[in-house]
N, C-alpha and C positions, 0 to 999 in steps of 0.2 A: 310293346304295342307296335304294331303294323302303322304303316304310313296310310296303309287304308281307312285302318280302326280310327289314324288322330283323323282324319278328314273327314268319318263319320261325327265325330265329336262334335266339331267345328259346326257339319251343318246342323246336328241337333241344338248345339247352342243358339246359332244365330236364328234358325225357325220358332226357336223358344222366343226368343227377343222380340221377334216379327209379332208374334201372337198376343205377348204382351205389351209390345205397342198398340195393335191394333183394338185389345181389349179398351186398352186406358183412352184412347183416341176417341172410341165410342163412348164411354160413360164420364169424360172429361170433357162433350164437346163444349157445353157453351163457356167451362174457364179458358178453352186452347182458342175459340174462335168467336171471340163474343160478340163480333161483327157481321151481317152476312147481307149478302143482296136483298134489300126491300126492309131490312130493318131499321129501326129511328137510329139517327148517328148519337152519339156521347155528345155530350154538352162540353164546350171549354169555352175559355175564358183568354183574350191577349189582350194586351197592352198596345194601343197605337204609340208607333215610334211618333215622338217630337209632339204628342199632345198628353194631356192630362186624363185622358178615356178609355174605357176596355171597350173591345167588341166581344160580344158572345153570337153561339149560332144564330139564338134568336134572329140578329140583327141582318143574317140573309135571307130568310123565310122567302121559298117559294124560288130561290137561284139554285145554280148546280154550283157544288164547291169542292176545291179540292184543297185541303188544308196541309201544305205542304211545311213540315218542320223541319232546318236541317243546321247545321253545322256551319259558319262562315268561314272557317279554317280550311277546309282541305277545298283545293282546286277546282276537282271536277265537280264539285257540290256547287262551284260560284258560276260556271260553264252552263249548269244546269236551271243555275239558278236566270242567268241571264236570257236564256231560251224562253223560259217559267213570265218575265217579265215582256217579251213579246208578244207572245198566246195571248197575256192578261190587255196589255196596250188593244189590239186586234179584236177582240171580243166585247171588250169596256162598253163600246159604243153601241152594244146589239141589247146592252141592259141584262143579261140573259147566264152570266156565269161571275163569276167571282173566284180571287187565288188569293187566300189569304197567306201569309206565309209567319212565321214562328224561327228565330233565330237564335240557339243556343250555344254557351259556352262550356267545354266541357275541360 
């Protein structure tokens, strides 16, 4: 086989692949993207640190929220994290947004 012939191979393979991504991407979309702009967000459920109460979305009805979940072990997650709590301090006062945040162990 020619070096031509494997490079024909190659791109039938990967255009095979392309096409069966793009099949499954179509008829897979709402398990690959079950999120989209202007759709009702998932309901969750946290725990306030240092009280005995959950909050669920419920409880910001009618704010904008960005429910950020992350990790307190790696660095730039605590960097981000500290930015995250400026935005929230700066905003608090306008009533108008809300950052809930979700701290996991892994």
């Amino acid at each position: 086989m020619t070096a031509r012939q494997q490079w024909s191979v190659v791109g039938a393979v990967i255009a095979i692949m392309a096409a069966g991504l793009a099949v499954a991407s179509h008829y897979m979309k709402d398990e690959l993207f079950p999120v989209t702009i202007g759709s009702t967000a998932p309901d969750f459920r946290a725990k306030v640190l240092g009280d005995n109460r959950y909050k669920t979305l419920a409880d910001y009805k009618g704010q904008v929220v960005l429910l950020n979940v992350w990790e307190p072990g790696v660095r730039r997650v605590r960097r981000r994290c500290r930015a995250s709590n400026g935005y929230t301090k700066r905003t608090a006062t306008r009533g108008s947004s809300s950052w809930p945040s979700a701290s996991t162990t892994m």
